[in-house]
KOLZA-354643 format. One line per 2 residues: number of its first residue (from 1); their letters; for each residue x, y, z of C-alpha. Coordinates in Angstrom, 2 decimals. Layout:
BEGIN
NUM	a	X Y Z ~ ...
# end
This chain:
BEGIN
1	xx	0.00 0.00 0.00 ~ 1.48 3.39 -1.04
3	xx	-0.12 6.74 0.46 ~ -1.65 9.08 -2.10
5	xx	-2.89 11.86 0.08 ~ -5.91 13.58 -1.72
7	xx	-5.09 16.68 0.20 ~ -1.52 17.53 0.59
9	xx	0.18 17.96 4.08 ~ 1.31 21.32 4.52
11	xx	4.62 21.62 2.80 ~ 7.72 24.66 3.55
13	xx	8.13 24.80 -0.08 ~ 11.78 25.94 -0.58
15	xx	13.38 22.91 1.30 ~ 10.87 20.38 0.46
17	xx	10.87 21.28 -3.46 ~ 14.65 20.98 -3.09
19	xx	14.87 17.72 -1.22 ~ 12.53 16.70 -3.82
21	xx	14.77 17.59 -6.76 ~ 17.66 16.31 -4.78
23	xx	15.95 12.62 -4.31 ~ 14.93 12.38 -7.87
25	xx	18.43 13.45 -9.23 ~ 20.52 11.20 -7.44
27	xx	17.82 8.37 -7.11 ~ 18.18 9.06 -3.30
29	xx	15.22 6.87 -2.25 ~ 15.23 3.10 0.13
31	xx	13.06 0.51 -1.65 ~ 11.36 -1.77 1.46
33	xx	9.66 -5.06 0.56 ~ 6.74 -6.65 2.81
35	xx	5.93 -10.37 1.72 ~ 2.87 -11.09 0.75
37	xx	1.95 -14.91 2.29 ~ -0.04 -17.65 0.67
39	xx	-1.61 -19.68 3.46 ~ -2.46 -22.32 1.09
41	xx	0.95 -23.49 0.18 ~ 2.93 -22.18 3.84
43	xx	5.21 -20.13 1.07 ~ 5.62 -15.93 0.32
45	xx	3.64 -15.89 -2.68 ~ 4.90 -11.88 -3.41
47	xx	6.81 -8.79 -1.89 ~ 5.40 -5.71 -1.99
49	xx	8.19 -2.79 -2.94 ~ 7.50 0.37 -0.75
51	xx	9.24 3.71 -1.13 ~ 10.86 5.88 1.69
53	xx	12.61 9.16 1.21 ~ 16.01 9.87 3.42
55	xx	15.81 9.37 6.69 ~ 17.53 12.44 7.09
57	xx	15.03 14.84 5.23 ~ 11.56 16.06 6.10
59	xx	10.43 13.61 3.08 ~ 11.30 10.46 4.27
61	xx	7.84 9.46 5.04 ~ 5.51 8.55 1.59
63	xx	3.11 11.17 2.47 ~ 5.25 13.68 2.28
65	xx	7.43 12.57 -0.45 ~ 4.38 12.03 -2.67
67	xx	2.38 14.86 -1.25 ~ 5.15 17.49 -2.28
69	xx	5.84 15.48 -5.16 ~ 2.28 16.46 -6.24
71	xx	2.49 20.10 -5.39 ~ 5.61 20.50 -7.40
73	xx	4.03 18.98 -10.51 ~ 6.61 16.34 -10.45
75	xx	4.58 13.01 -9.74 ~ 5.46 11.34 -12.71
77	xx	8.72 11.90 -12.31 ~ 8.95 10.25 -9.16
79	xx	6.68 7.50 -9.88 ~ 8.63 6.16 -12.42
81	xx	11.71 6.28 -10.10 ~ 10.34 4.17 -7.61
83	xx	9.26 1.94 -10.48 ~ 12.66 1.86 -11.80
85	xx	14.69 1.58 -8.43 ~ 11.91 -1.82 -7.22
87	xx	12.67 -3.32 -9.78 ~ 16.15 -3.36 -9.89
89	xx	16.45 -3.16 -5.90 ~ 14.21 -6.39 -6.39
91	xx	16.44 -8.45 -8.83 ~ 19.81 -7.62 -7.03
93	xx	18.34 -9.06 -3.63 ~ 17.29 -12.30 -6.16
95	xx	13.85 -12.73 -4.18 ~ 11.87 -15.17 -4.94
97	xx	8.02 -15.44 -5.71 ~ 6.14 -11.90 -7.43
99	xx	6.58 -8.34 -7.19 ~ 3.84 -6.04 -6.42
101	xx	4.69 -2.85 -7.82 ~ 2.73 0.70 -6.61
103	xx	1.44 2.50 -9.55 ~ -0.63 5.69 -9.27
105	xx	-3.58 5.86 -12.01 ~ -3.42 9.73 -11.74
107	xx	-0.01 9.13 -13.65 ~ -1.26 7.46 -15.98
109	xx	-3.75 10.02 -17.06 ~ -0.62 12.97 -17.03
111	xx	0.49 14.20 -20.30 ~ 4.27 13.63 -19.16
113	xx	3.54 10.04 -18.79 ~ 5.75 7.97 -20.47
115	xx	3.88 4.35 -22.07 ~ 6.22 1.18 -21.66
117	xx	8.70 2.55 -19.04 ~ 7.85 -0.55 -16.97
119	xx	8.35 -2.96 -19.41 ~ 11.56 -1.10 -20.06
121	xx	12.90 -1.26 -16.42 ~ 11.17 -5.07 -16.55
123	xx	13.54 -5.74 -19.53 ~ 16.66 -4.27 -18.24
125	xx	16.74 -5.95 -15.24 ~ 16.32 -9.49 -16.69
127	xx	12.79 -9.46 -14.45 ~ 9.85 -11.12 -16.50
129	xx	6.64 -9.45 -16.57 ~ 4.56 -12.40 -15.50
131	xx	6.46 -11.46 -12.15 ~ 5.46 -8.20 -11.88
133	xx	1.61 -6.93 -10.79 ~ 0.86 -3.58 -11.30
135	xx	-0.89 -2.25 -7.85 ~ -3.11 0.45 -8.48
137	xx	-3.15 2.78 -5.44 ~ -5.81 5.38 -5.68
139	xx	-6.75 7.53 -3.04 ~ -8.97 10.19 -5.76
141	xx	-11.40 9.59 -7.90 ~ -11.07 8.17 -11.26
143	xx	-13.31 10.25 -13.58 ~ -12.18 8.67 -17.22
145	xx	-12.44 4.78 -16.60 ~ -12.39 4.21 -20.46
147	xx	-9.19 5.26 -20.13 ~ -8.04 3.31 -16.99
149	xx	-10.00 0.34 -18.57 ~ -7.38 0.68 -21.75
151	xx	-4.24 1.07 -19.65 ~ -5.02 -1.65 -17.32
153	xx	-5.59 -3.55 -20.72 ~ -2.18 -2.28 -21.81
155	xx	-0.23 -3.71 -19.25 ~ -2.01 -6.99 -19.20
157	xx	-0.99 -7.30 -23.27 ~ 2.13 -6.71 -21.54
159	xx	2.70 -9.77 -19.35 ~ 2.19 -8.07 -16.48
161	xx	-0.94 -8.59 -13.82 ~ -3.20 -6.18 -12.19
163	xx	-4.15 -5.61 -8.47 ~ -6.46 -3.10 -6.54
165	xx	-4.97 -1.79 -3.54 ~ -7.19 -0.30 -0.12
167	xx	-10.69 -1.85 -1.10 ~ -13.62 -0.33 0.43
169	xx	-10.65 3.02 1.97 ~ -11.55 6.49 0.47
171	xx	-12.25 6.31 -3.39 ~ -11.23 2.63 -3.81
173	xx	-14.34 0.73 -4.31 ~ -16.53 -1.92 -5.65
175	xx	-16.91 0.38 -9.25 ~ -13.13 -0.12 -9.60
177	xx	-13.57 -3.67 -9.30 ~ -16.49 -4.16 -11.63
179	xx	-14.48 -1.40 -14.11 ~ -11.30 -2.62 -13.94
181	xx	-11.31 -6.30 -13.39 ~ -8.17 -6.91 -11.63
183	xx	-6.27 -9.93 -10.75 ~ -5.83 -9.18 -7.28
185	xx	-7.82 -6.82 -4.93 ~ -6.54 -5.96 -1.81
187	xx	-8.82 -5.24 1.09 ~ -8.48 -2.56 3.23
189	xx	-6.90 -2.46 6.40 ~ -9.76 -1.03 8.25
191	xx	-12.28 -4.36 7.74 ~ -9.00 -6.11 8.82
193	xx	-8.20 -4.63 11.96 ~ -10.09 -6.70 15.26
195	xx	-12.29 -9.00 12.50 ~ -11.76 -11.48 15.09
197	xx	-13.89 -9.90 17.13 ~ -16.48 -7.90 14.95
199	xx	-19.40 -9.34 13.07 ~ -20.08 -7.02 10.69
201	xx	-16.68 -7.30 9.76 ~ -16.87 -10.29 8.81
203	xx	-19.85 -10.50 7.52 ~ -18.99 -7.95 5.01
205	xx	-15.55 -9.79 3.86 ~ -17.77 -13.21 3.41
207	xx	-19.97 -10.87 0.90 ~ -16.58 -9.80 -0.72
209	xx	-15.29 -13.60 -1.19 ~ -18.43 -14.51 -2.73
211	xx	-17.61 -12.11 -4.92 ~ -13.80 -12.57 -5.71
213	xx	-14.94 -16.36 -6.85 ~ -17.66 -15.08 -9.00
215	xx	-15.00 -12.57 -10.61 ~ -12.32 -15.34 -10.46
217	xx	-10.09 -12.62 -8.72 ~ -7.97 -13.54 -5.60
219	xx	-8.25 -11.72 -2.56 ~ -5.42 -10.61 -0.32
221	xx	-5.83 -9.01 3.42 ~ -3.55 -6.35 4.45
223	xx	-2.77 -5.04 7.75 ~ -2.78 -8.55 9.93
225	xx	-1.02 -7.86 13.18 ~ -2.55 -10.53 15.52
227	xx	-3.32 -14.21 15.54 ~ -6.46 -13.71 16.12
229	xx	-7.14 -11.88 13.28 ~ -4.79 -14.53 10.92
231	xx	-7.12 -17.34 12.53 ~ -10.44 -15.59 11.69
233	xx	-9.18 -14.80 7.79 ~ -7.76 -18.30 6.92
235	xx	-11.33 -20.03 8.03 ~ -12.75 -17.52 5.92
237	xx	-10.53 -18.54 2.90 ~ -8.91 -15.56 2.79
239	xx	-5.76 -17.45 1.09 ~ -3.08 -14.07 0.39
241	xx	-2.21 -12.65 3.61 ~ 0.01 -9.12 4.52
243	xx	0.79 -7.86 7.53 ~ 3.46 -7.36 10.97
245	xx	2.18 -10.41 11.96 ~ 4.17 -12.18 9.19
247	xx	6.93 -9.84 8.65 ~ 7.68 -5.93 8.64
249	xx	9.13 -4.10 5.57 ~ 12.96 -4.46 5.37
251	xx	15.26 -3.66 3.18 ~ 16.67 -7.66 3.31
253	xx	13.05 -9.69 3.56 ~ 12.66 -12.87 4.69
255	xx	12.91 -15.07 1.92 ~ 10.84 -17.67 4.00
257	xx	8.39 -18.07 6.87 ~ 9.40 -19.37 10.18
259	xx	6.24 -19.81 13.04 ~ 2.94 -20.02 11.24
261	xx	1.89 -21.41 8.45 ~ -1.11 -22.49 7.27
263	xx	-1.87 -21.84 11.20 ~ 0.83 -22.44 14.49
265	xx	0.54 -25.96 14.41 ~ 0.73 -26.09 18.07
267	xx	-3.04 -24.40 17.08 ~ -4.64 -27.28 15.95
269	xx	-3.99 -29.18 18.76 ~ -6.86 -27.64 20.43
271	xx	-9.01 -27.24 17.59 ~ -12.43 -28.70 18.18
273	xx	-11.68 -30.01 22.01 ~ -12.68 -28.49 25.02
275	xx	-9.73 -26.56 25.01 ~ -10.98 -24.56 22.23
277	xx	-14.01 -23.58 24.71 ~ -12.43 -22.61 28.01
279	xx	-12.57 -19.77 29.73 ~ -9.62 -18.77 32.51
281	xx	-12.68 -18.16 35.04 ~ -10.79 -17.43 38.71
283	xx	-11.38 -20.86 40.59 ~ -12.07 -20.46 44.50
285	xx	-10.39 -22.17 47.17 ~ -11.93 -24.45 49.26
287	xx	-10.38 -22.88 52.95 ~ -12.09 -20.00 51.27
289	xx	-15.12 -18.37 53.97 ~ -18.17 -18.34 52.76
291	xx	-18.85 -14.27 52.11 ~ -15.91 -14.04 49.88
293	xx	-17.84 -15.92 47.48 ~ -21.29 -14.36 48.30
295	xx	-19.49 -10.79 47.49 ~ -17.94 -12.03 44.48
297	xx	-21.15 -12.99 42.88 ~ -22.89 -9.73 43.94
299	xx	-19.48 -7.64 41.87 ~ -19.54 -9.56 39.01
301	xx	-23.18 -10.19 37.40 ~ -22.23 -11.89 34.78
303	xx	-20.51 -14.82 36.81 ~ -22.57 -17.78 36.62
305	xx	-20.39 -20.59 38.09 ~ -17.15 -21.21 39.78
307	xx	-15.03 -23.69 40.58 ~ -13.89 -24.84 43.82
309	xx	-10.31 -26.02 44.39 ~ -8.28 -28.15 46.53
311	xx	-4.14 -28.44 45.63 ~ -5.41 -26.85 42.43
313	xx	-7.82 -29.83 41.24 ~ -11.73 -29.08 41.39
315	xx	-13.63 -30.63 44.07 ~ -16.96 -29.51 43.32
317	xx	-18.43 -26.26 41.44 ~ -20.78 -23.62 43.16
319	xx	-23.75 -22.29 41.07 ~ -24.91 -18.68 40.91
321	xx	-28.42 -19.08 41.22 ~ -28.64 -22.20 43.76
323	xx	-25.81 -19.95 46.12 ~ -27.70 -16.63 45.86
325	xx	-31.16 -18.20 46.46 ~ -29.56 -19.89 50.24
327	xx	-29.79 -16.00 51.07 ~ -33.29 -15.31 49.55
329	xx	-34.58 -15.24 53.00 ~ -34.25 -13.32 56.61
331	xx	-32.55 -16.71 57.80 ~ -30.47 -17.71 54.84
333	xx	-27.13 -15.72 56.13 ~ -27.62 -16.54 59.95
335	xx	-28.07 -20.02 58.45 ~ -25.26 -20.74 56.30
337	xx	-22.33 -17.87 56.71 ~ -20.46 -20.46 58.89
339	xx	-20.68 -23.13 56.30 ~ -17.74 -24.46 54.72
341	xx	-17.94 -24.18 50.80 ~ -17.32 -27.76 50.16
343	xx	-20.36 -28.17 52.03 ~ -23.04 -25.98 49.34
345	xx	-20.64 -27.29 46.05 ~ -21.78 -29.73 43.63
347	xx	-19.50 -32.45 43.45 ~ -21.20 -34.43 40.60
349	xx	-20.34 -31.56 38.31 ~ -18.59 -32.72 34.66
351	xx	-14.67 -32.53 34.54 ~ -13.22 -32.58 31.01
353	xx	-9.82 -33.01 29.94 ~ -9.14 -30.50 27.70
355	xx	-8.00 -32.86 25.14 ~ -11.43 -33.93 25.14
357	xx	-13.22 -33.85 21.78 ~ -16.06 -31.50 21.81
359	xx	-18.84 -33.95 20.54 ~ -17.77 -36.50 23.36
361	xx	-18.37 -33.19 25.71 ~ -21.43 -32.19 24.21
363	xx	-23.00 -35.71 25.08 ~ -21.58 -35.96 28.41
365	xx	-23.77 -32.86 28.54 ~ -27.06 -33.89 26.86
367	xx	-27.31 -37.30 28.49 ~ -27.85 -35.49 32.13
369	xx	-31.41 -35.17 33.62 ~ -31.32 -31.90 34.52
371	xx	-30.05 -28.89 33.20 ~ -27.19 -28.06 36.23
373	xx	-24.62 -29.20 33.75 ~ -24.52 -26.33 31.67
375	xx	-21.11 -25.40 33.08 ~ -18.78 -27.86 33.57
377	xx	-14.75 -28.16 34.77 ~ -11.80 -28.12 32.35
379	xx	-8.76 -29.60 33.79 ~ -4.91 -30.39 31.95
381	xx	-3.53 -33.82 31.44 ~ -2.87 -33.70 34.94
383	xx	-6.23 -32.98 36.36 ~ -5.06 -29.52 37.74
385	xx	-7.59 -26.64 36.86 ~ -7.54 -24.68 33.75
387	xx	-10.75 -23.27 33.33 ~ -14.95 -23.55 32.81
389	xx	-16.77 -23.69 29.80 ~ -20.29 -23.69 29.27
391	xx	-22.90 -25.67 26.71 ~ -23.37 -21.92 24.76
393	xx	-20.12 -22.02 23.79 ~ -19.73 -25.47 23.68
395	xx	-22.91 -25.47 20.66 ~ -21.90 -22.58 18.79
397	xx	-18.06 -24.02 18.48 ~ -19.83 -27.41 17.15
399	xx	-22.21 -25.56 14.71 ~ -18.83 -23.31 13.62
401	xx	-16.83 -26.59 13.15 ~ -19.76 -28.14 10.97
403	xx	-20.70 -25.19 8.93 ~ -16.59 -25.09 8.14
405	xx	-16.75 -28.91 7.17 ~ -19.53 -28.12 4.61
407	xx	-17.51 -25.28 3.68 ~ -14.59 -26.27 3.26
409	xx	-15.66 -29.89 1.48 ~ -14.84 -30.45 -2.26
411	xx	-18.08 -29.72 -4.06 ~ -17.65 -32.58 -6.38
413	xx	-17.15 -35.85 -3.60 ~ -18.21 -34.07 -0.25
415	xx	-14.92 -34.79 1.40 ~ -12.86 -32.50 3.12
417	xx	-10.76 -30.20 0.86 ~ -7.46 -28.84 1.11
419	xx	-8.20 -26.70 4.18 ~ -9.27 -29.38 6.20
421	xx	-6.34 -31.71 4.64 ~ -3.59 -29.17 6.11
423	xx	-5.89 -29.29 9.98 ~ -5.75 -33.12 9.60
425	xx	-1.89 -32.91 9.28 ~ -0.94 -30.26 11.36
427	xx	-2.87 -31.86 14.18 ~ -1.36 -35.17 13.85
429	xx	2.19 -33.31 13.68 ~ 1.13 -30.84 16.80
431	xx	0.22 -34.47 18.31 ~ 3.45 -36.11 17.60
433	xx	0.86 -39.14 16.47 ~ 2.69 -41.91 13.93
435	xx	1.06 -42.04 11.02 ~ 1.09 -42.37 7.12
437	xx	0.28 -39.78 4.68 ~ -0.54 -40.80 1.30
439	xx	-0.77 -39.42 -1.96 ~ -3.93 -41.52 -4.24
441	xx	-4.60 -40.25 -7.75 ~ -5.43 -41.57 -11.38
443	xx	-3.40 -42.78 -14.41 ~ -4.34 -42.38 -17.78
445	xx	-7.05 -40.13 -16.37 ~ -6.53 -37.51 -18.86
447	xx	-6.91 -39.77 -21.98 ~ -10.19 -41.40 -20.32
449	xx	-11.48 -37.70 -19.72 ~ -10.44 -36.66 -23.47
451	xx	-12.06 -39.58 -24.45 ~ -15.31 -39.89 -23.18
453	xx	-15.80 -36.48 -21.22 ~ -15.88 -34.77 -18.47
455	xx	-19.35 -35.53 -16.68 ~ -17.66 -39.28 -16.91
457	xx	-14.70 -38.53 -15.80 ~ -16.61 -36.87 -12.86
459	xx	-18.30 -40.25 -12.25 ~ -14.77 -42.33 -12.27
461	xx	-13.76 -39.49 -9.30 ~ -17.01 -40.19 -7.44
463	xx	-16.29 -43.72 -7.94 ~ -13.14 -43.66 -6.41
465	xx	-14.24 -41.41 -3.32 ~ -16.87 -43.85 -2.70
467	xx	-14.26 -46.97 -2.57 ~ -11.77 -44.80 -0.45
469	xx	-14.84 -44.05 2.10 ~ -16.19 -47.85 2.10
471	xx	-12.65 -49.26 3.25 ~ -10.91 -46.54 4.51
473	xx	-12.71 -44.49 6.66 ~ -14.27 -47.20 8.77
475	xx	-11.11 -48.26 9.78 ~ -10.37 -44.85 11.21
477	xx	-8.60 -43.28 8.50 ~ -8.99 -39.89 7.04
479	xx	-9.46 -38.98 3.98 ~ -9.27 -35.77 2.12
481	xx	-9.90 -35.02 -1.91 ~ -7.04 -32.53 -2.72
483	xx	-8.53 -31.46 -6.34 ~ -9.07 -33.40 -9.65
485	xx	-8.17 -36.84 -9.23 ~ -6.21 -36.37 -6.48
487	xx	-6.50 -37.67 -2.76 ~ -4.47 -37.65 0.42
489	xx	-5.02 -40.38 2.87 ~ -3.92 -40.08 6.37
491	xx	-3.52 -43.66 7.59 ~ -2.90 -45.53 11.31
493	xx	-2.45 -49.04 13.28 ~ -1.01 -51.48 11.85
495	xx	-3.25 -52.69 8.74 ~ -2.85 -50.07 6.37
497	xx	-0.87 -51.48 3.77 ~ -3.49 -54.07 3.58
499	xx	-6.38 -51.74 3.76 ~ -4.42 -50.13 0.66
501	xx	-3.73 -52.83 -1.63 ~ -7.98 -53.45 -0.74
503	xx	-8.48 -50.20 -2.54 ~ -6.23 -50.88 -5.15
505	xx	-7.81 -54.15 -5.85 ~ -11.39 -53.35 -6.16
507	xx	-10.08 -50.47 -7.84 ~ -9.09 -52.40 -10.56
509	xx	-11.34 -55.13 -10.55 ~ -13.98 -51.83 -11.26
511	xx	-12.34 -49.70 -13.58 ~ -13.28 -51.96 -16.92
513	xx	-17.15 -51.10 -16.37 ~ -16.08 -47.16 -16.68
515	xx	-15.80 -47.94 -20.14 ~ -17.96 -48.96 -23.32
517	xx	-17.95 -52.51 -24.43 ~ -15.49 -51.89 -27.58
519	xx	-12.66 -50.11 -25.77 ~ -13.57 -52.86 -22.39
521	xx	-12.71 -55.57 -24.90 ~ -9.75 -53.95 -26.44
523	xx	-8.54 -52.90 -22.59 ~ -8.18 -49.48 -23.30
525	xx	-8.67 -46.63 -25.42 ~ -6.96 -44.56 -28.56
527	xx	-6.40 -41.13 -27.68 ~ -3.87 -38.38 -27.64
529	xx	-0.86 -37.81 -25.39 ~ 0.26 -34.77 -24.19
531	xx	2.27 -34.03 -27.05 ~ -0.27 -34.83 -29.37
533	xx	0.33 -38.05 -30.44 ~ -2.41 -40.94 -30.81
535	xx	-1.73 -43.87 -29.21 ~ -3.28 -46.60 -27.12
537	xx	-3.89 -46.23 -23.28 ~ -5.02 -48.80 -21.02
539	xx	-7.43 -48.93 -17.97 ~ -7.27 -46.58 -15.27
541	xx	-4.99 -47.61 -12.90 ~ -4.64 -46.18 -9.39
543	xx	-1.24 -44.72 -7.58 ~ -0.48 -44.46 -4.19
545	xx	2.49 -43.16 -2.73 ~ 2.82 -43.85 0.61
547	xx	5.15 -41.74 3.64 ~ 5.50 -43.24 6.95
549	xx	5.71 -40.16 8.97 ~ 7.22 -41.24 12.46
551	xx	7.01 -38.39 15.54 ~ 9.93 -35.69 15.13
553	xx	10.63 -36.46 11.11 ~ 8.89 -34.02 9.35
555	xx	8.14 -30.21 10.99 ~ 5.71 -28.72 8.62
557	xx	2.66 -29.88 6.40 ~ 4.44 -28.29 4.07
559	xx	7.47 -30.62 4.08 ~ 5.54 -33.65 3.96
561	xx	3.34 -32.28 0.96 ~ 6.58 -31.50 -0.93
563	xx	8.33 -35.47 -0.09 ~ 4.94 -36.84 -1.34
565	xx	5.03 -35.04 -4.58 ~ 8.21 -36.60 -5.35
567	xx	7.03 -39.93 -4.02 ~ 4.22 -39.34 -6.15
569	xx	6.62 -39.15 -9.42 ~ 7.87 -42.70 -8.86
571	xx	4.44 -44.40 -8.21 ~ 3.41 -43.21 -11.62
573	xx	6.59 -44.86 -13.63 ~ 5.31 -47.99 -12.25
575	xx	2.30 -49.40 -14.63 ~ -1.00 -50.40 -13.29
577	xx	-2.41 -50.14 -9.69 ~ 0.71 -49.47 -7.48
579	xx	1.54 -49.08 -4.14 ~ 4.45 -47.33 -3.58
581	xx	6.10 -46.81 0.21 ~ 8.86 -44.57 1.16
583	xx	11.38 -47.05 2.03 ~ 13.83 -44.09 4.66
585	xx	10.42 -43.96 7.08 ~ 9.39 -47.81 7.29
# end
């Protein structure tokens, strides 16, 4: 994001023209890049270039470097600059992944403007356009979008891609979108900030995704400084992220991530337990007299249970209502002030683990009689106290976790997608469980498809989701449908090579009836390779590369993803239904 200030900070305009002429002459200006992070893939996907003046001059910030830059008539002049100098600043420092450029459209519309200089600086440095996306920054209104429409087309002719900086901040809105049709929109800061917290917020960016797919333009967030916020984005499918939560400008950028991708692992952990529902409500000690509870109730009116605590385990709970109603008549203080605590708490109350999956919870919590179980006890591995949590929060975190299922699902099979792949990974590796992760897809797929179409190829994918489901998922593994034909399998105990080589042989004892009697006779099909030659292909067969991922081998989703992808390149030299295991990890 580059400032464009509408209304130019007041400038002392003999030293600020000259710094200004001094900058431009002797290219006197620091080029900062901020990576832009995919949360798919755990990688940078981009750097954004920003521009600071010396950090000795009264222009050093962007505000007022562009803001005098525009009273002296000399925008253009320093646009191009900064153009120039990110470019070249960006292939000497050899970064990897895209460069978002800043690009004012009021330059564009100058009559000093000069077409092609980008492609020029593009050129000279040895940079390819298909690296480079042109970030509009606008901060005025763009009166002449006929015009914008054709430059925006000019760069695109040009190799280069298009993104729309600040949506929904000062003249940056949804016309520039529907005008301009950019690859990339970036949304403002402001809907950013605390969406963790805010509704409407989020609300509003749902609306905005829905329309990014419709528009088949990707979204990217800017201004993520807190977890929080990350967390609330990425289960929105926000995939392109930007912010001091991931990394600050810098003049030398990280040319990788370190603690967080596609979530902190450590994260998932907790993810639909009853960790993910507790609340670090103040327990009460047992030796505790009786009116230090009865005043703590009458201070805090939203308090509706607390623990009581011996050697930090809970020995019983004490109930809001049931303790204030003791002293609902003349006698009830006379009657129990000298009472011990232990004495008035529930000691049948629930205790969960917080490890505990949230379903189990939830019917630990429905099969009771009554309704004093609405708050229940959340202790550690150790059964010390950590917390309460109650059956609100416990129902809106399983109606959260379901609606995310069904969003997250492919739409073709119904099985999770590659969302709910990297959870299913990252909370075996937060677990430090052993297990096997597995790469499944289709060979000679692309022939069949060519061949007979895509609504049957569609059924041949079904067909296979239904056979992984049928033997796979009863026996407790997990399945996920990355895209395509492809499938990762996340595998346990100590049957799954059989429980494979099932799949693979009903697999193949199926795949003749996928095709007409003719080509079923002949065992195949004619069709065209990739390099367009005819020739004959046989049956679908079915891959699977298989990586034994003991505790401690592997740190990242990321790194298993990338060893399976290679493992995946081997299965598919073998002919016919394979099963292929990596032999470093058995």
């Amino acid at each position: 994001m580059m400032p464009t200030p509408s209304h130019p900070q007041p400038l002392t305009p003999q030293s600020d023209a000259h710094w200004l002429d001094h900058i431009i002459k002797t290219d006197a200006l620091t080029v900062l890049f901020q990576p832009i992070v995919d949360g798919e893939s755990q990688r940078i996907f981009g750097y954004e270039a920003l521009i600071r003046g010396p950090s000795d001059s009264p222009l050093h910030s962007p505000l007022m470097l562009f803001g005098t830059a525009e009273h002296e008539g000399r925008l253009v002049e320093l646009d191009l600059l900064c153009r120039r100098l990110a470019i070249q600043r960006f292939v000497e420092l050899d970064l990897p992944a895209d460069l978002f450029l800043n690009v004012m459209p009021a330059t564009i519309l100058e009559r000093d403007f000069r077409e092609g200089a980008t492609i020029e600086y593009s050129r000279r440095a040895g940079l390819s356009p298909k690296r480079v996306v042109i970030e509009l920054t606008e901060h005025a209104p763009i009166h002449d979008y006929e015009l914008m429409r054709r430059a925006v087309a000019h760069y695109r002719d040009m190799g280069f891609r298009v993104a729309l900086d600040d949506l929904g901040a000062g003249y940056s809105g949804l016309r520039h979108w529907a005008e301009l049709r950019p690859d990339f929109v970036k949304i403002d800061r402001h809907f950013i900030e605390g969406i963790d917290q805010d509704s409407l917020k989020q609300q509003f960016l749902r609306s905005i995704v829905d329309v990014s797919r419709n528009l088949d333009c990707r979204l990217i967030a800017e201004g993520i400084e807190t977890r929080e916020e990350y967390h609330t984005l990425w289960e929105m499918q926000v995939t392109y992220l930007q912010g001091y939560h991931f990394a600050r400008p810098s003049e030398q950028p990280s040319r990788g991530l370190e603690h967080l991708m596609p979530t902190p692992e450590r994260q998932y952990a907790n993810r639909h337990t009853a960790a993910s529902i507790c609340r670090p409500i103040a327990a009460i000690d047992a030796r505790v007299r009786l009116p230090a509870l009865l005043e703590r109730f009458k201070n805090d009116p939203g308090l509706r249970c607390v623990a009581l605590i011996s050697q930090e385990r809970p020995v019983g709970v004490i109930r809001r209502n049931d303790f204030l109603t003791l002293f609902a008549n003349p006698f009830g203080h006379s009657l129990y002030a000298k009472s011990a605590l232990e004495e008035l708490a529930d000691k049948q109350m629930i205790v969960a683990r917080q490890n505990t999956p949230l379903e189990q919870l939830s019917q630990w919590v429905t099969e009771t009689d009554d309704g004093r179980h609405e708050d229940f006890v959340i202790v550690d591995d150790a059964g010390h106290y950590l917390g309460m949590g109650n059956i609100i929060d416990l129902l809106r975190e399983i109606t959260a976790h379901r609606v995310r299922l069904a969003r997250h699902a492919n739409p073709l099979t119904g099985l999770p997608g590659n969302a709910l792949i990297n959870d299913a990974l990252a909370t075996r590796l937060a677990e430090g469980r052993h297990f096997v992760a597995a790469y499944c897809d289709l060979d000679q797929f692309k022939a069949y498809n060519d061949g007979y179409g895509y609504a049957h190829g569609d059924e041949v994918i079904i067909a296979l989701a239904t056979l992984l489901q049928t033997t796979l998922v009863e026996q407790g593994h997990f399945i996920g449908h990355i895209g395509g034909d492809d499938f990762m399998l996340l595998l346990s105990g100590n049957d799954w090579q059989h429980h494979c080589r099932q799949v693979l042989e009903r697999f193949e004892s199926m795949a003749p009836d996928f095709y007409r009697p003719a080509d079923r006779e002949a065992g195949g099909l004619e069709g065209e390779d990739r390099q367009g030659h005819r020739r004959f292909f046989p049956f679908i067969s079915l891959s699977i590369a298989a990586l034994p991922v003991p505790p401690g081998s592997f740190d990242s989703a990321v790194a298993i993803a990338d060893r399976l992808s290679e493992l995946k390149r081997h299965a598919k030299r073998t002919p016919g239904n394979h099963l292929l295991i990596e032999r470093r990890h058995r």
